[in-house]
C-alpha positions, 0 to 999 in steps of 0.5 A, spaced: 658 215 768 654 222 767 658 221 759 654 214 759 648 217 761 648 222 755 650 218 750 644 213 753 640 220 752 642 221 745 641 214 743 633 215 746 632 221 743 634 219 735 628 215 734 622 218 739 615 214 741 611 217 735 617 215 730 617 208 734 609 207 734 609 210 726 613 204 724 610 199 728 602 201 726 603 202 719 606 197 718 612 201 715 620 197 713 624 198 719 629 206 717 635 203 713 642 203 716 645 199 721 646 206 725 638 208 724 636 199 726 641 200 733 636 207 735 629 204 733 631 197 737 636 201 743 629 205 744 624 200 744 629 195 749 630 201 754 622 204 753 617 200 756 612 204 753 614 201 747 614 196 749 608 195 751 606 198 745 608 192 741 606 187 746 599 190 744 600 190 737 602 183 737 597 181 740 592 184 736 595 182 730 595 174 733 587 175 734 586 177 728 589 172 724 586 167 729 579 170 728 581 170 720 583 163 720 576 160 723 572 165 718 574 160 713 573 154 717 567 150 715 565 149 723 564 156 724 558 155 718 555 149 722 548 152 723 548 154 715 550 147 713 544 144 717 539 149 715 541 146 708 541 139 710 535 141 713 532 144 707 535 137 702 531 133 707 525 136 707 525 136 698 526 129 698 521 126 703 516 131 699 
């Protein structure tokens, strides 16, 4: 069990926090290899702060994407649309 624990140990120290937060927040490609992939996911199943981490960033991510998707919608231009209306209409009964 104590030979487990420290392989475990090991396995945590190959990728740390910051390493973990670097890649996630710059957006950098996951470290090639499959040795180098098992360390980064290892970490990030036995960490919860990591894991908290992601979370957030995940959900900034989504909001981000939610909030960039209904700039584009037409219905968040609705008061400057009636304002056009508005103008058009005026012009025309002049």
């Amino acid at each position: 069990m104590k030979r487990f624990l420290e392989w475990i140990d090991s396995l945590l120290m190959k990728v740390s926090c910051r390493m973990f937060a670097q890649h996630i927040s710059s957006e950098m490609p996951l470290p090639q290899g499959l040795s180098a992939r098992l360390f980064f996911w290892v970490h990030w199943a036995v960490c919860p702060f990591c894991r908290r981490y992601w979370a957030e960033i995940k959900a900034l991510g989504d909001l981000q994407r939610a909030t960039s998707r209904l700039a584009n919608h037409p219905i968040v231009k609705l008061p400057e649309l009636k304002s056009r209306l508005k103008d058009n209409f005026r012009r025309k009964k002049a």
